[in-house]
C-alpha positions as CSV (number, residue, x, y, z in Angstrom):
1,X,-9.8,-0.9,14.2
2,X,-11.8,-3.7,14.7
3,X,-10.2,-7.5,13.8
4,X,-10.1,-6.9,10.0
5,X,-6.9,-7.9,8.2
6,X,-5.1,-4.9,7.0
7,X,-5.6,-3.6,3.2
8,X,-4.1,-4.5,0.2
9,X,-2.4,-2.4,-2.0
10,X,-5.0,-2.6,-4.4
11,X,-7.8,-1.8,-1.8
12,X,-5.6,0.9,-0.6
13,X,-5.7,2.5,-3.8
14,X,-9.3,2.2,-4.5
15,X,-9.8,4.4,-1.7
16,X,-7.5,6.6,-3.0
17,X,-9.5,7.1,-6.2
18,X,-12.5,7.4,-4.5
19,X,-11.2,10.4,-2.5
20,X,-9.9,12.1,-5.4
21,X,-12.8,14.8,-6.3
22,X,-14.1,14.6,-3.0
23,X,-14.0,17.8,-0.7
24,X,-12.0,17.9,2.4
25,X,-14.4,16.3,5.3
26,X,-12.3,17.6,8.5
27,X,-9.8,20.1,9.2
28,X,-7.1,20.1,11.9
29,X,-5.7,22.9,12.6
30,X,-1.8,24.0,14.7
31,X,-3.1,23.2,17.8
32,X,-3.9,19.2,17.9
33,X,-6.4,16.4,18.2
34,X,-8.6,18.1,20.8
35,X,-11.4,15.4,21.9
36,X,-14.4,17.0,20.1
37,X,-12.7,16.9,16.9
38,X,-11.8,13.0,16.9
39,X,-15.6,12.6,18.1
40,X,-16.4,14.4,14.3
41,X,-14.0,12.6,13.0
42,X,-15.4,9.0,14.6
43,X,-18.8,9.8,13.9
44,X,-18.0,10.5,9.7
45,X,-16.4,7.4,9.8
46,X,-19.4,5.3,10.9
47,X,-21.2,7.3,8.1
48,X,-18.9,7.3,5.4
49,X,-15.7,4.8,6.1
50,X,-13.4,7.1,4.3
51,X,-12.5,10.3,5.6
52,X,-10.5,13.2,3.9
53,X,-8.5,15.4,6.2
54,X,-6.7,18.7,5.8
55,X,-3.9,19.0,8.2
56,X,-2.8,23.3,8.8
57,X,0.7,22.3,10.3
58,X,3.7,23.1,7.8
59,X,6.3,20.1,9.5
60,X,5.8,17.6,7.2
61,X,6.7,15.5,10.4
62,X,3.9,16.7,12.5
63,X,1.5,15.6,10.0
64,X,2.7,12.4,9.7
65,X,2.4,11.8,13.6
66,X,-1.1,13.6,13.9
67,X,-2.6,11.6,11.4
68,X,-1.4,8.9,12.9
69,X,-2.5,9.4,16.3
70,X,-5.6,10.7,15.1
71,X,-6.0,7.3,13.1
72,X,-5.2,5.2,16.3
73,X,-7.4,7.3,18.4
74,X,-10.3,6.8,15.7
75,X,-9.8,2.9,15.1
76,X,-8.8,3.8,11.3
77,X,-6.3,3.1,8.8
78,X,-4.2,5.8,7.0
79,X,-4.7,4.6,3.4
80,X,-3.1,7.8,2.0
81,X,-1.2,11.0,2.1
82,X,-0.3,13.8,-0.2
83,X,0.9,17.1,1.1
84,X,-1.5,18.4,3.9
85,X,-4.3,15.9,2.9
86,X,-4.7,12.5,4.5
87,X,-7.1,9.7,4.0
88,X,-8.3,7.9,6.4
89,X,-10.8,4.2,6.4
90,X,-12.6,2.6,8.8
91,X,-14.5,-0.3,7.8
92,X,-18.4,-0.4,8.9
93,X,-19.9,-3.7,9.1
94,X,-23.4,-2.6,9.0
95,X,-23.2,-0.8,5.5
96,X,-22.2,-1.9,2.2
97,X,-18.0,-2.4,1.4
98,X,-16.8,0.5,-0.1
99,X,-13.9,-1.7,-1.5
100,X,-16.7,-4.2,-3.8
């Protein structure tokens, strides 16, 4: 993630609200982060700063670390999980703030 201070609890759960009745934007299936889907994953982020993504693993363990290596790998913050579904934020500086 670039040099940004990390959210606040309140901006944390703006995002959250805003990824409420939104659709899922990226799915990852059993088998990993393979290359091409943190690419899509990168890419939606410079277009959309928040990214919703199903994870198909059933270890609630697993999901935890694969979102969070995906986040690393991406330069994004997890600003939420629930279940399968994790949200992820990265902040681009040449669009508006999704946070004002």
């Amino acid at each position: 993630m670039e040099d940004s201070p990390a959210l606040k609890g309140a901006d944390r759960s703006k995002l959250r609200g805003l990824a409420m009745r939104r659709r899922d934007d990226a799915t990852l299936g059993k088998g990993g982060i393979a290359d091409g889907f943190a690419s899509n994953v990168d890419g939606l982020l410079k277009r959309e700063q928040l990214v919703k993504v199903r994870l198909l693993v059933d270890d609630r363990a697993e999901r935890v670390r694969l979102l969070d290596e995906l986040a690393v790998r991406v330069g994004a913050e997890v600003v939420g999980r629930t279940g399968k579904t994790g949200l992820l934020y990265r902040r681009n500086l040449e669009k508006p703030s999704l946070l004002r």
